[in-house]
N, C-alpha and C positions, 0 to 999 in steps of 0.2 A: 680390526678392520671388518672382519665378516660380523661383530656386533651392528657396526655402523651401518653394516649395507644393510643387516636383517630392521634393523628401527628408522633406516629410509624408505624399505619398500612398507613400512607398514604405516608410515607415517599420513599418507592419502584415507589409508582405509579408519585410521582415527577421526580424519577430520570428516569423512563422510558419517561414522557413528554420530559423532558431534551435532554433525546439522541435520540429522535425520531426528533425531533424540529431541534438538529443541522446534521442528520443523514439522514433525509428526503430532508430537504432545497438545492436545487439543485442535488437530486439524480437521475435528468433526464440531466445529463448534457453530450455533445459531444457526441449522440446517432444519431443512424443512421436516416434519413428522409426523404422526398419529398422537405423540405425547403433547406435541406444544399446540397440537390443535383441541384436543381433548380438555387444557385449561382455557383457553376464551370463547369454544365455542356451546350454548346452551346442546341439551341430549337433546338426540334425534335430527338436528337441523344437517348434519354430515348425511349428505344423500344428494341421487341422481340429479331430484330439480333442483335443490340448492349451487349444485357443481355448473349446470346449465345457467340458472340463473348469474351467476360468477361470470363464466365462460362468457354470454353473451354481453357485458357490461364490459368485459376484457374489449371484446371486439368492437364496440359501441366507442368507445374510450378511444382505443389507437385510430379507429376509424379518422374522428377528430385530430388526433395529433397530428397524424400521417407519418410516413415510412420515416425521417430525421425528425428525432424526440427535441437535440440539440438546436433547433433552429425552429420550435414551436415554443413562444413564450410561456405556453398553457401547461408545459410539462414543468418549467420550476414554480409554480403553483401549487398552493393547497385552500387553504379559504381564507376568507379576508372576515372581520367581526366577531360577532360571540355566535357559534353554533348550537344550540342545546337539544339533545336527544334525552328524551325518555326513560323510562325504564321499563322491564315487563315485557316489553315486544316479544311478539312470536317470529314475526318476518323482520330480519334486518333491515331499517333504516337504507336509504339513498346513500347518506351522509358514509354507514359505515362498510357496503359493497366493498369499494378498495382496500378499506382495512383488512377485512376477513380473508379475501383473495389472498392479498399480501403473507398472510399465517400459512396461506396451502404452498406458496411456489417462491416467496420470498427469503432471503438467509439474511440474518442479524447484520448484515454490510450492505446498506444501503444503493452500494454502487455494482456489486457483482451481477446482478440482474442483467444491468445491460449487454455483459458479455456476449450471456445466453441469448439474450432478443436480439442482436445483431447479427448470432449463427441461424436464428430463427427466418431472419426476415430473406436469408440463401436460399436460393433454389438449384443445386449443384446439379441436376438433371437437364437444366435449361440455361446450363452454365452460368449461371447469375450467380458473385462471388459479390457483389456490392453488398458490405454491412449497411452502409447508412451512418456509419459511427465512424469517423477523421480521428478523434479524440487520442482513442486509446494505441490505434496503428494497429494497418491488417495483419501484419505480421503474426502478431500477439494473439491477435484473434482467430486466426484460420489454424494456429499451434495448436491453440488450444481447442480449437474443429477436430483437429486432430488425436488429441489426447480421447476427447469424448468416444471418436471414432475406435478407437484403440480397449477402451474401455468395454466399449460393446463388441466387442469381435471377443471380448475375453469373459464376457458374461456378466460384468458387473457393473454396467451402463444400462439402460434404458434410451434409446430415443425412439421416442413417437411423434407422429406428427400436428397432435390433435394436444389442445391444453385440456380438453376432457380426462385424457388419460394420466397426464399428472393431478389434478384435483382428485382424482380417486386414491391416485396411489403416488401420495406427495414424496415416500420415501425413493422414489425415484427421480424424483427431480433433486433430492437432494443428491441423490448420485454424480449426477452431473455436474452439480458446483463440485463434489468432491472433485473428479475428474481435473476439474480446472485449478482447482487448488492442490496436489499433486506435480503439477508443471512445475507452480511457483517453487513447491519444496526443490524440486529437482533444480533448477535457475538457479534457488540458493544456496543449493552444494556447489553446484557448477562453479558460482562465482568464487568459494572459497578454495575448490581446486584449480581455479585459473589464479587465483592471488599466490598459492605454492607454485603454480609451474612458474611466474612471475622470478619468485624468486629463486628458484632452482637455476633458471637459464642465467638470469640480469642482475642476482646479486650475490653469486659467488657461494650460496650453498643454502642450507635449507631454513634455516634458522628466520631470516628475514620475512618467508612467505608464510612459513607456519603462524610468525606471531601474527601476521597481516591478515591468515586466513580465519585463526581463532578470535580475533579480533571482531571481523565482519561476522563469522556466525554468531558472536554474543550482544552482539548493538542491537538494542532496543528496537530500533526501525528497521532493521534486515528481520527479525524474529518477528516481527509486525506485520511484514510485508508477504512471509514466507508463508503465513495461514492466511490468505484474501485470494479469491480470484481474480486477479487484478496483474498488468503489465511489469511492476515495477522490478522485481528480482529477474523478472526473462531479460527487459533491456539492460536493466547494469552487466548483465553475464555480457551482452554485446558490449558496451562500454567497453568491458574490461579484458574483453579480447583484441577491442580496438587496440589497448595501450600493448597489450604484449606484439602487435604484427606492428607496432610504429617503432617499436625497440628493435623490429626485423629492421625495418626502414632504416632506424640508426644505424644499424650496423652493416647492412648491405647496400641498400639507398637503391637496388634494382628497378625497373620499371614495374615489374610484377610485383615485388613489395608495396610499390606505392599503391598498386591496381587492389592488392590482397586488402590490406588499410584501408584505403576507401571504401571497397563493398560492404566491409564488417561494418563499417561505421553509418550505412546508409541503411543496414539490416537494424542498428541500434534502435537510427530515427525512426525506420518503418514500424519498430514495434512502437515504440510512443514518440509523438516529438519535442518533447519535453527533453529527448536523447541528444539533441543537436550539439550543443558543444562537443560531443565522440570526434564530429568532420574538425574542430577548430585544430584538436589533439593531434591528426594528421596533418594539419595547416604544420603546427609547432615540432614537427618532427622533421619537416622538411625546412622550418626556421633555423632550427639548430643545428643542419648539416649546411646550410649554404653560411651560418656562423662561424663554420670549423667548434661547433662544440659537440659534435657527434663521436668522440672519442679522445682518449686520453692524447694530449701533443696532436690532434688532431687542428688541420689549416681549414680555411674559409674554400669551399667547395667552389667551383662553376657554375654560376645560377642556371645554365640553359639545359643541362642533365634532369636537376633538381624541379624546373620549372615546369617540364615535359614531365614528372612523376607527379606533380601535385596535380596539373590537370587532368592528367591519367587517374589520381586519387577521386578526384571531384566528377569525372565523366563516372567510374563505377560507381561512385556510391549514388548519386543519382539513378544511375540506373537497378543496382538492387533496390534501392528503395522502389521502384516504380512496377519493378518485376514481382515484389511480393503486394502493391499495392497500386494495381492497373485503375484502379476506380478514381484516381488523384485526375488520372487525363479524363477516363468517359466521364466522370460526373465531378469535373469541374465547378462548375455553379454551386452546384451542392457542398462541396469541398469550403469553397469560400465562404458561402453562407455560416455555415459553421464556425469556422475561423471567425468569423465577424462579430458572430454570439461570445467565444473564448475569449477576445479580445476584450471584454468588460470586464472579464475574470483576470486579467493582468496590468502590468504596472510598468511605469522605467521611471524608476526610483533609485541615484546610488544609495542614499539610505538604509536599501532593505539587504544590502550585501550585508553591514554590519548588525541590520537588526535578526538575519537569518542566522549568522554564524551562532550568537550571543544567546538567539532564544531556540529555535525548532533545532537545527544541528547541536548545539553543546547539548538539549537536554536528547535529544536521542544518539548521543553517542558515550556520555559521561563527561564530566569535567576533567578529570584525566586523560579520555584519550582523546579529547581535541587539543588538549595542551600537546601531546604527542603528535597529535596530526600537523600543529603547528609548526612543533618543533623539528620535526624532518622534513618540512617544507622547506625552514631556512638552512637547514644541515644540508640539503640540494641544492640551495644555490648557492653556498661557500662552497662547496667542492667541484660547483660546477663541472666542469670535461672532465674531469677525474672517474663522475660516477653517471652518464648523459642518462639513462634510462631514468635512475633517481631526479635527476632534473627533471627530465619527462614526465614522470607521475608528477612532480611539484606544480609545473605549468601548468597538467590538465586541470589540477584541483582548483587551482586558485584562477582560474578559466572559468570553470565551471562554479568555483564561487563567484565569480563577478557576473552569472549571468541571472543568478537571482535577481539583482537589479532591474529584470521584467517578472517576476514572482510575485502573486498581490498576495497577502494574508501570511506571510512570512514569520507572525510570531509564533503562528500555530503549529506544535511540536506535528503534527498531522502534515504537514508541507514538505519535511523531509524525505517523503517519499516522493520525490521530485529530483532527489540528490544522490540516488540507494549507487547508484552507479559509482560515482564519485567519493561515497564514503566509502568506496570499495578501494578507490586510488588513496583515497587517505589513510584508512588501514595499514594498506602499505608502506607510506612513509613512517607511519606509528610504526608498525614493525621493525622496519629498519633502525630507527632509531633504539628501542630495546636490542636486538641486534648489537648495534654500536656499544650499547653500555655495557653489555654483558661479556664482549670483548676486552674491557678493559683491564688492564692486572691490578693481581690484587687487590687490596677495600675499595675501589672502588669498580670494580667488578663485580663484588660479592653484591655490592649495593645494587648494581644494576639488577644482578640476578632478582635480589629480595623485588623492586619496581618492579620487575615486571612479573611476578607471584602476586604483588596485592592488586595490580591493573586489572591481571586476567582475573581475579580470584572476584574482584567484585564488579568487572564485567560481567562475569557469570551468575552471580547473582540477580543483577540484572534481568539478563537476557533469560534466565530460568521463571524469572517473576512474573514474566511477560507471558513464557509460555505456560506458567499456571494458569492464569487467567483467563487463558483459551481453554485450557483444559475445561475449567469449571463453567465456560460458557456452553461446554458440550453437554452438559446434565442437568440435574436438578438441584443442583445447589449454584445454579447460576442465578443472576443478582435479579433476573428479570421474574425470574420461578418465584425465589425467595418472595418480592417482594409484594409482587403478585397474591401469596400465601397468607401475606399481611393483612395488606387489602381485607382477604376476605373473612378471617378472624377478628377484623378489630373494628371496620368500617359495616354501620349493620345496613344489610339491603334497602335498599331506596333512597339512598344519601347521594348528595349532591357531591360529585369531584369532578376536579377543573384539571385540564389536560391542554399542553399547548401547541401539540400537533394531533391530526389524529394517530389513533394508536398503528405499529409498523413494528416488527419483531425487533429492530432496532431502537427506539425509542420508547417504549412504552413500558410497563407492568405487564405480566401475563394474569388478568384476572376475567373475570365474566362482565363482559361489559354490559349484558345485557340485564344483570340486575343492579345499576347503581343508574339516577342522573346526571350523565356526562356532560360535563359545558367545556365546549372546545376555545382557546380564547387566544386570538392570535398575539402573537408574543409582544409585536411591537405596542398594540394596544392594551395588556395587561395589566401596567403601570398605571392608567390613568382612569381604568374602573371606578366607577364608585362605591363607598363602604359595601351599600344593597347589594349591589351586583354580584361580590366577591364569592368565589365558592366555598363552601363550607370545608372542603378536604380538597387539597392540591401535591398533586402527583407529579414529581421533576424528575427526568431521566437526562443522565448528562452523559450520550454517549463521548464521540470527537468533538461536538460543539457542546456549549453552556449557555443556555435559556436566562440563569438566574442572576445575573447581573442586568439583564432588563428587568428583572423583577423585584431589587432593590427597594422603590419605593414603595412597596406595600408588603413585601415578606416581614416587617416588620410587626405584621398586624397577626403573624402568624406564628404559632408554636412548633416545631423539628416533633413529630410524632416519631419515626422512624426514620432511620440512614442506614442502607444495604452500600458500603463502601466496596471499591476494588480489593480482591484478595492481597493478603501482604505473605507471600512467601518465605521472607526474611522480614525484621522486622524494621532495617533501616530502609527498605526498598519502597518509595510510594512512585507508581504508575500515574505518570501524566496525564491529565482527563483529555486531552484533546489528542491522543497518539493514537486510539484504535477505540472503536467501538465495541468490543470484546467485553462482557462484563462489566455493564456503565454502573458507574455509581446511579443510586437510585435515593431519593429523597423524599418523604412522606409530611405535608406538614397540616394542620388543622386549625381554623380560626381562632384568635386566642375568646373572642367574646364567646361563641359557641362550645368553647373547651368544658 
């Protein structure tokens, strides 16, 4: 007995080693530096007027956009034709200003910027807390104000209030993405110790939540998520404490239960609203206690108890949500403006229910344990009242599956971060169900056991592969370095390469751009060049998105010089090209007439 208790209390501090080990492991990756500036930019140009000249094209630029990026068509923009730059220059190019900027204050993730410019655009002196950014939920974002804050009080932050002073001293601005990236690690321990306490309380002992929590820390897109400054690990932590106080609901059905449910669940949305289905989970907790399936032999409850608790639910969570996100009432207009833009970016498609499961969720969780996830989905509803919590996580998931159905771009293994909450309730019924088989006597027990040794074993794999990837995106053996290094060994100065965005620590090669002719060539039109026009050397970076199926009709015409693939940690393990931007494969190819 006192073994058992010694390797229960120790059993949390495993799983936090766990997701600190795959959560840390390249958590410095594509951050701003003196190294990554020192390859694109020509000696000498790092100084006062170049940082100035930056600076004031910063300001020239937002000028234009104005305070919501979201809601100026000019921000999803880049250029339109064939742009061709030079080579030799002493003063950068018009063309490449935002490039180079982008090298000093930018990190390899396209989207983490915004964070930081939404805490920018505060003036907490003048109590002005409006980001300007709906998207991501204030919640998320004043956290992570917070974390930055916490960083500086402890000496390892930097906030200035001038972008002068990160252009100088860029490794300060990477601080701050660290900062924000740090929350996310913490969110995604968090969520695997709210998946144990899950099961410690609701499924009769520990077994259930460990596999659920080891599960969530080795899925591809929780390890994804858990190195980005970004919402997605802080809301599922809310998700998933939504589902543990709706299990309170089960079981007590109090008015303060429902009140507890709601707020968490409207703290979900606040942080992103992409969280919404958290409220439906509370809707279906109080479904199943007005069903009588709120407990084993359990009768069909008194709707007017039950009814008074849901509205009770829906009155708090509105209100948390508005409490950590006042700017929904003052800047209303602005609010929906936004929403109206998003609105292109979505769908109501049932279609995309089964093309999500099929493509973005199987491939970022493994073919096994959606099979898993499946299968104690239906293991919850045959036991129904037997086992209501297990029902509960069922309902949320496949709730939360059905609401993909407004999800546009759903093939793209990159979309599952939409779901991180909800792979967190699915875990859990995966769990459970290893649970269930490892229970059982004898062979087929034993069998259970060996399942769920090869599920974790190459879950882990996985999930380690992933975080190699970052690792090597933190250094110089990352794919952008490498290829970069190609570039400029094999390609001799003043050759023409074709590039289909401009260059961005994400997308590009790190090489000098200023000795080669760069022709920029927007993707949609690159197919239909003609032979003349084509560039002599073509540079393809595939971070989460893929260029090179528009380019089809004419790669043809061209020879594979070089391929800087994603790291293989194991050698059965290939990294989805559209799950993160971490380490993009990189493509090098050369005209075959020119070859």
């Amino acid at each position: 007995m006192a073994t058992l208790q010694v390797r229960r209390r120790a059993l949390p501090a495993a799983l936090v080693l766990l997701g600190l080990a795959l959560g840390l492991w390249g958590i410095r990756w594509g951050l701003p530096g003196p190294e990554r500036l020192a390859r694109v930019l020509p000696p000498g140009l790092d100084g006062p007027a170049f940082h100035q000249a930056l600076a004031d094209s910063w300001s020239a630029l937002h000028r234009g956009l104005g305070e919501n990026l979201m809601v100026n068509p000019k921000s999803f923009g880049s250029f339109t034709g064939v742009v061709e730059v030079p080579a030799g220059w002493k003063t950068p190019p018009p063309e490449l200003l935002n490039s180079y900027r982008s090298f000093y204050v930018r990190s390899e993730h396209e989207d983490e910027q915004s964070i930081l410019l939404a805490l920018s655009r505060m003036k907490p002196l003048q109590l002005q807390f409006n980001p300007h950014l709906f998207t991501y939920g204030a919640f998320h974002i004043y956290s992570v104000g917070a974390a930055i804050a916490a960083g500086a009080v402890l000496g390892q932050v930097a906030v200035k209030g001038s972008l002068l002073h990160y252009l100088a001293h860029p490794a300060d601005m990477a601080s701050m993405y660290l900062a924000g990236r740090l929350l996310s690690v913490a969110a995604f321990v968090g969520c695997a110790l709210m998946l144990l306490r899950l099961g410690r309380r609701w499924s009769g002992g520990d077994e259930a939540g460990a596999f659920a929590a080891a599960i969530f820390l080795m899925t591809p897109a929780a390890v994804v998520q858990a190195h980005v400054l970004k919402t997605h690990t802080f809301w599922a932590f809310f998700a998933l404490w939504t589902v543990d106080r709706c299990a309170v609901v089960l079981a007590r059905g109090a008015l303060k239960d429902y009140a507890a449910a709601g707020a968490v669940a409207g703290l979900a949305t606040a942080s992103f609203l992409g969280a919404w289905p958290a409220c439906l989970v509370v809707g279906a907790a109080g479904a199943l206690r007005l069903a009588g399936l709120h407990e084993p032999g359990g009768t069909p409850r008194p709707p007017a108890p039950e009814l008074k608790g849901l509205v009770l639910s829906g009155v708090c969570a509105g209100g948390a949500f508005l409490l950590v996100s006042p700017y929904w009432v003052t800047g209303f207009g602005e609010a929906m403006a936004e929403m109206k833009v998003l609105s292109g970016f979505s769908a109501m498609n049932p279609s995309h229910i089964w093309l999500f499961a099929t493509n973005a969720l199987r491939r970022s969780v493994t073919d096994p344990v959606l099979t898993l996830m499946f299968g104690g989905a239906a293991l919850a509803l045959l036991k129904g009242r037997r086992d209501p919590v297990l029902l509960l996580c069922a309902i949320a998931f496949l709730l939360a599956l059905a609401s993909t159905a407004t999800v546009g771009g759903v093939i793209a293994t990159r979309q599952a971060r939409y779901f991180i909450g909800w792979i967190g309730v699915g875990s859990f019924l995966a769990g459970h169900v290893l649970q269930e088989l490892r229970a059982l006597k004898g062979a087929p027990g034993r069998l259970g056991t060996l399942t769920a040794v090869i599920v974790l074993a190459g879950l882990a794999s996985q999930g380690f592969s992933y975080a190699y990837n970052f690792h090597l995106g933190a250094g110089a053996r990352s794919n952008h370095v490498l290829s970069g290094d190609w570039i400029e060994k094999n390609i001799p100065e003043g050759s023409e390469i074709g590039l289909l965005r401009y260059p961005q620590p994400s997308n590009s090669p790190f090489f000098r751009y200023d000795r080669y002719r760069l022709k920029f060539i927007e993707p949609g039109l690159a197919a239909s060049l003609p032979p003349e026009k084509l560039p002599r050397w073509l540079a393809l970076t595939v971070p989460d998105y893929d260029d090179r199926p528009a380019l089809a009709p004419i790669l043809g015409r061209y020879e594979r010089r070089a391929v800087f693939p994603r790291a293989k940690l194991f050698p059965w393990v290939e990294l989805d090209p559209s799950s993160t931007t971490a380490n993009p494969l990189v493509e090098i190819y050369a005209l075959k007439e020119a070859a």
